[in-house]
N, C-alpha and C positions, 0 to 999 in steps of 0.2 A: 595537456598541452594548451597553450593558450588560442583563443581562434579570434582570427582577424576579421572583424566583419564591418564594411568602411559604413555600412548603412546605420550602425546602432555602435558607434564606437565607445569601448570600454574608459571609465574616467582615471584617471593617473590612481587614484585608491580603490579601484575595480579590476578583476581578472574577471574576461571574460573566457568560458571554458565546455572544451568538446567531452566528451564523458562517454563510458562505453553506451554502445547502440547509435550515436548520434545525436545523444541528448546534451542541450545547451542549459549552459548556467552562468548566469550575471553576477558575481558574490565579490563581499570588500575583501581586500587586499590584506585580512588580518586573519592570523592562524590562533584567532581567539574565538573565531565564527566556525560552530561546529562544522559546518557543510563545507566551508571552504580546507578547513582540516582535513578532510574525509575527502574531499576528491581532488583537491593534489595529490593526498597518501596515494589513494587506491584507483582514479577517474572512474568511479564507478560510486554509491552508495553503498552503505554499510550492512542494511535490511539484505536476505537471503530472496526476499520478494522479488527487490530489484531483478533479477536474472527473469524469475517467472511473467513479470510485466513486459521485459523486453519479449518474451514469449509470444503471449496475448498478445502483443502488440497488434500484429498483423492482421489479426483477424476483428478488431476493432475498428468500427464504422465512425463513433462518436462518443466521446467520455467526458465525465466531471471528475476535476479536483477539486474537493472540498476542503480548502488550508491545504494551499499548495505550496507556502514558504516559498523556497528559493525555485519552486516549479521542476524541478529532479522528474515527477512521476508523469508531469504534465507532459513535459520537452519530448521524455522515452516514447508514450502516446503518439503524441505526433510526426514523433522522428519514423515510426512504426507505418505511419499513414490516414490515424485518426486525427478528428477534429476533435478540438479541445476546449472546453472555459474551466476557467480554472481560479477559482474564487479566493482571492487573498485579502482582508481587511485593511492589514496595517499598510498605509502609504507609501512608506519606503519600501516594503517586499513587492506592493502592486507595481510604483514605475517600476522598478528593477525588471516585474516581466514584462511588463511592455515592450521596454527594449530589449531585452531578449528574445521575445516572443516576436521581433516584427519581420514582416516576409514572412511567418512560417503557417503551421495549423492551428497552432495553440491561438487561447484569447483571454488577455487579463482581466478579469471581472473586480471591481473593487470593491469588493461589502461582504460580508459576516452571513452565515447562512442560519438562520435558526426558523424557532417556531411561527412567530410574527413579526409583521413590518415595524420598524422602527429603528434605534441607535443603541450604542453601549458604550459603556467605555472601554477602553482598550491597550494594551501594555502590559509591563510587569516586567519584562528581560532586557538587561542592558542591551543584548545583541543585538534585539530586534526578533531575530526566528527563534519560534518558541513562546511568542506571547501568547497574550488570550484572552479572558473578559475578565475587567478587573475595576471594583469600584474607585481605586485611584490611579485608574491608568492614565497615560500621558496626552492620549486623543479619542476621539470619541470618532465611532466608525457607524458606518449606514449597514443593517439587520434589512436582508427579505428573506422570505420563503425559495427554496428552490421552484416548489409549483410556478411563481411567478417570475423568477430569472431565468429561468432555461425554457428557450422559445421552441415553440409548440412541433416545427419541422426538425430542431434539432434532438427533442423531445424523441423521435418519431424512429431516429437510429440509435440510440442510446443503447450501448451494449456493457458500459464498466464506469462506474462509481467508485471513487476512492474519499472517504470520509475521514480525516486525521484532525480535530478543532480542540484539541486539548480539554481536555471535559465536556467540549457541546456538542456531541456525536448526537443525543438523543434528540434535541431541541432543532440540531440542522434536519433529521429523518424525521421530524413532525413534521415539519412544514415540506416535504416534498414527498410525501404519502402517495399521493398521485403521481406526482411521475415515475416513483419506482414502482406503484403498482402496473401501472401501464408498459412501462420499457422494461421488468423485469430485469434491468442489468444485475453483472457480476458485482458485489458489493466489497470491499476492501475498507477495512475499519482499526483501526489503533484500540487495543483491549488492555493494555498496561500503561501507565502512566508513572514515572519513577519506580516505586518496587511496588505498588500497588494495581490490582486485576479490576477491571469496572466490566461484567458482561454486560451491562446494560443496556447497550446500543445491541446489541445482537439479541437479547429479549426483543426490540424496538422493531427489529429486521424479523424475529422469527413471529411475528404477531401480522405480520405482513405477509408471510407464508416462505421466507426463505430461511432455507437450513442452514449449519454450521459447518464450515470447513476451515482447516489449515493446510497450508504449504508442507510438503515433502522434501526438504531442501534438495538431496540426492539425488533424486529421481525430476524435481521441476514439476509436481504433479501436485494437485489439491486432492486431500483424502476426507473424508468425515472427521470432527470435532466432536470429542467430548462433552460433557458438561462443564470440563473446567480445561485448562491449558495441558498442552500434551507434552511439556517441559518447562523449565524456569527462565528460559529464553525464548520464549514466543511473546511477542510483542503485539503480531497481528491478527487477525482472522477476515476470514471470506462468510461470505453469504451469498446462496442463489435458489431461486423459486428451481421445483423438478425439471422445467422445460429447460430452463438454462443450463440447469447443469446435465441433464441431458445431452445437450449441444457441444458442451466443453468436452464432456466424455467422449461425441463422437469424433471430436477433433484428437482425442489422447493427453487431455488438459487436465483432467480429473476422474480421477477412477475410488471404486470400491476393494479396497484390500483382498485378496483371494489366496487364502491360506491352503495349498494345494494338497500339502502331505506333514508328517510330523517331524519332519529333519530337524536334528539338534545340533548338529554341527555347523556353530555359526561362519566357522571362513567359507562351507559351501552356502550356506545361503546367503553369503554378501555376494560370494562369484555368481551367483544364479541373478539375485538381485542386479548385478552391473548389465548383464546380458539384456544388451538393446532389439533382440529380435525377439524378445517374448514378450508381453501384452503387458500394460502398463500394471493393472488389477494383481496380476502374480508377480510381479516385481515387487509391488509395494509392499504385497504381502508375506513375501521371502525377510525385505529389508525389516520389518517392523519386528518379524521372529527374533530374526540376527539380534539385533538387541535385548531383545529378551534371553536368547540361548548366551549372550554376552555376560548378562547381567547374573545367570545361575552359577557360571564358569566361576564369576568372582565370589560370589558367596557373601558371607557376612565378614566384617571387618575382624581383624586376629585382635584378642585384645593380650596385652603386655601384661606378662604374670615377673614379681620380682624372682631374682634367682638365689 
């Protein structure tokens, strides 16, 4: 639905828009703009994440967006209660959050996060969201290090990191080495780019001392990660040093799979799995079976013999 805000009013080719959780978004008026597609469709984000972050939200003191586009991950944060900077290069996505962002927690940061100070250039997408660094792109944009953009008190509550820079996931975690070794926040990082997998950034993260996770969609719950993706639709993954993910666990945020018994009957382990009074760890682990007891049911494909 459209939201009326007389202090930051939307322009005749801008909707401005409420989104589930309370998150706010400034986008143009054209259903060629993926985001703006996406949350008319749905008021919500397309990622299974999105529900998990409204989750977290709450217990979120202080976070970065790292390529925050139209600020979706930012707005949910602070709609949540966290304080927010939220780092967007390209000029037209920064004002866009300014005015969206004003009065509230969040705070438009306008510069490119990489390894060292300086410029790049910048563009490549007609739309605007979805650019990135690009030797003929259309503007040239100002490069710091996180170390030196994220001030030292806000530094000091940093509980969640979301890193999404279209290939510069490694080169923004060089340059804020320090502050995520110090605030140990939740990491959240983009690992697929078109049909292509980059761990890279999560090498970057586990060299730092944080492990690998993914999302549970079903359950809301982050489990351990593999070595590679845990399906052909996982787009994201998490990273958290043991203390933190300790912490998440003691909240019911993130568990270790616990495969209790050998039950093969997948519709009772999806029933056991739905069951909200049993611990997160044997849910997860009922639900992970389920799919596998799913996957023997079917077997291998029949193949067509002529008659």
């Amino acid at each position: 639905m459209l939201y009326p805000v007389p202090m930051t009013p939307a322009r005749e080719d801008e909707l401005f828009l409420t989104l589930a959780g309370g998150a706010k978004a400034l986008v143009p008026a054209d259903l060629r703009v993926l985001s703006c597609f996406v949350f008319l469709e749905q008021e919500d984000w397309f990622e299974a994440e999105a529900a998990f972050v409204r989750r977290l939200s709450g217990r979120v003191r202080a976070a970065i967006d790292v390529g925050a586009n139209f600020g979706f991950y930012a707005s949910t944060l602070a709609a949540g209660g966290a304080g927010v900077l939220a780092f967007e290069p390209h000029p037209v996505l920064a004002e866009k959050l300014r005015r969206a962002f004003a009065g509230g927690r969040a705070r438009a940061v306008e510069s490119a996060c990489g390894a060292e100070t300086g410029t790049m250039r910048f563009g490549g997408h007609a739309h605007v969201e979805g650019s990135r660094r690009a030797d003929d792109g259309a503007c040239t944009v100002p490069v710091g290090r996180l170390d030196d953009l994220v001030p030292r008190e806000f530094a000091a509550t940093l509980d969640f990191a979301k890193i999404d820079v279209e290939g510069g996931e490694v080169a923004a975690i060089a340059g804020g080495h320090g502050l995520l070794r110090a605030a140990e926040p939740l990491v959240m990082v983009e690992i697929k780019d078109g049909t292509e997998y980059d761990f890279a950034a999560l090498d970057a993260l586990a060299a730092l001392g944080l492990a690998r996770y993914r999302l549970l969609p079903g359950l809301n719950v982050l489990v351990p990660m593999g070595d590679g993706p845990d399906g052909p639709n996982q787009i994201i993954a998490f990273a958290a040093t043991p203390a933190r993910a300790a912490s998440l666990a003691e909240a019911g945020l993130l568990c270790a799979p616990r495969f209790d018994d050998p039950l093969d009957d997948p519709y009772a382990l999806w029933d056991r799995a739905r069951d909200p009074r049993r611990d997160p760890g044997g849910r997860a682990g009922d639900l992970l079976r389920c799919f596998g007891a799913f996957a023997r049911l079917r077997g291998p494909a029949p193949s067509l013999q002529p008659i």
